[in-house]
C-alpha positions in Angstrom: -31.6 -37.4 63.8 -28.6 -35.7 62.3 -28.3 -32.0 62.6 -25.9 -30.0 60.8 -25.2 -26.5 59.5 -22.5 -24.5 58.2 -22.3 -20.1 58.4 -20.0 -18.5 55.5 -18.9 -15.1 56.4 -16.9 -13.0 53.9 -15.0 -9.7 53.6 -15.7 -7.7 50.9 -14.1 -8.2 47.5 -11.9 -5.6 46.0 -13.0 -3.6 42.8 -11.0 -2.6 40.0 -12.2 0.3 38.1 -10.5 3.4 36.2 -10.3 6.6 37.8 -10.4 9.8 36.4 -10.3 13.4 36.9 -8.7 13.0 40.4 -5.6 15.5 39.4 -5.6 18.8 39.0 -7.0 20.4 35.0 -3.7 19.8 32.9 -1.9 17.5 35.2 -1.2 14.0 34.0 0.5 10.7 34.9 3.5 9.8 34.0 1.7 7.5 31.7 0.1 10.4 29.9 -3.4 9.8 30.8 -5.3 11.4 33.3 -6.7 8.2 34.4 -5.0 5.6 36.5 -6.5 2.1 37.2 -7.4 1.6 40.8 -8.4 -1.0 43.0 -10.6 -0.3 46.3 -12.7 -2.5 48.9 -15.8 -1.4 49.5 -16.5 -0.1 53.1 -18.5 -2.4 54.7 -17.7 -5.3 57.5 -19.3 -8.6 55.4 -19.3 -8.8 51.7 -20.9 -12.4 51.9 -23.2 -14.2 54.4 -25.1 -17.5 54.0 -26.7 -19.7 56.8 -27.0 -23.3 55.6 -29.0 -25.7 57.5 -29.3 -29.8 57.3 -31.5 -32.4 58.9 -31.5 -36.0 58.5 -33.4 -38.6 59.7 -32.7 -42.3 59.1 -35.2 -45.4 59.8 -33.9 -48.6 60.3 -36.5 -51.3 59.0 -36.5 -55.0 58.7 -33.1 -57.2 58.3 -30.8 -55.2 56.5 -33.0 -52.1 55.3 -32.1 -48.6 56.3 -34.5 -45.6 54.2 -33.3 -42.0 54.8 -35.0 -38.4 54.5 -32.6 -35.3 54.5 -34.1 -31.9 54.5 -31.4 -28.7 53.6 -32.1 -25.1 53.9 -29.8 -22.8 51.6 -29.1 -19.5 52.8 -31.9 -19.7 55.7 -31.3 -15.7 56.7 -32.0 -15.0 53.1 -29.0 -12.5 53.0 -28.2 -10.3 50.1 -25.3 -10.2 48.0 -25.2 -6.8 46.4 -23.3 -6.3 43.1 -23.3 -2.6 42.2 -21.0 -0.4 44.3 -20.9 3.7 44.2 -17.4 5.3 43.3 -16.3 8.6 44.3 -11.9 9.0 43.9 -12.6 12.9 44.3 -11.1 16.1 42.3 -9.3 18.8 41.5 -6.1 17.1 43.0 -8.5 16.0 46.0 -8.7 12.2 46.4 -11.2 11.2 49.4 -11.3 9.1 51.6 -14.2 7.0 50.9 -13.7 5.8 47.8 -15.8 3.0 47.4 -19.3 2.0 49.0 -22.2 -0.7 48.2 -25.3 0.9 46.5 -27.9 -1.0 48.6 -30.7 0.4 46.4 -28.8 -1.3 43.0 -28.8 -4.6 41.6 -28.4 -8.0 43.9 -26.1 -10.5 42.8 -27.9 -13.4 45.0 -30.5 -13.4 47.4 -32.3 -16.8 47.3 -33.5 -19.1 50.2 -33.5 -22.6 48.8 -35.3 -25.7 50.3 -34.4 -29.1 49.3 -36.4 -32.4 50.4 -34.6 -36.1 49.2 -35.2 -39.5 50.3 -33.6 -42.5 49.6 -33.9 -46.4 50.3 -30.8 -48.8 51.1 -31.3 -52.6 51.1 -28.6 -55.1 52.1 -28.6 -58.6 52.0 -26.2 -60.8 54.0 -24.0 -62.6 51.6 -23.7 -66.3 53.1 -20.8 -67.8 50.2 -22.6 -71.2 48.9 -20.5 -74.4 49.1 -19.9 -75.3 45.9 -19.7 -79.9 45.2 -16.1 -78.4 43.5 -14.8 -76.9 46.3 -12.8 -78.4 48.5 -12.7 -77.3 52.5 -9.1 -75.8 53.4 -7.6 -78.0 56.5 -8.3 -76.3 59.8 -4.9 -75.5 61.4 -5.0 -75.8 65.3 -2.4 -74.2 68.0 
């Protein structure tokens, strides 16, 4: 048996979103907006985890037969990947500090635990090369 596996672990990704009323009433940027594009990470220590599992099993048969069965487990843990995140850039000339968290209650982006069952049959035969009446045997060389 063949065993094998492989653990993906991610930090968040950064989001970019347009932040306004953080400056005091009548202050602007030197843009002239009061709104200035922002990019933040949301808090939190893994953005992305998946658990992938794989066993195979080979049987050897007669002569030169060798049939195969592979089972794989996507994302065994069934871990969430959540989409939607909650802003908050502040106020009144008050930016705070948490700008950016996960809304665990909003939509998931991917949360499926796959299983996946295949097979397959391999059958070689020895190639003996036939003599042909043609052919002529190459002269030995000895040493």
């Amino acid at each position: 048996m063949i065993f094998g596996g492989k653990l993906i672990v991610a930090s968040p990704l950064p989001f970019t979103d347009l932040a306004c009323n953080i400056l005091k009433p009548g202050t602007y940027y030197p843009t002239g907006s009061s709104c200035t594009p922002i990019s933040v990470t949301p808090l939190a220590a893994v953005g992305y985890s998946s658990l992938d599992l794989q066993v195979t099993k080979e049987l050897h048969g007669l002569r030169e037969q060798t049939a195969y069965v592979r089972v794989d487990l996507i994302n065994a843990l069934n871990s969430a990947t959540i989409k939607d995140v909650i802003t908050n850039y502040g106020s009144g000339g008050v930016a705070t500090p948490t700008r950016c968290v996960y809304n665990t209650t909003g939509n998931i982006k991917r949360r499926t635990a796959n299983a996946a069952l295949d097979g397959g049959l391999q059958v070689l035969e020895c190639a003996v090369p036939r003599r042909s009446s043609r052919m002529r045997t190459p002269p030995r060389v000895r040493f």
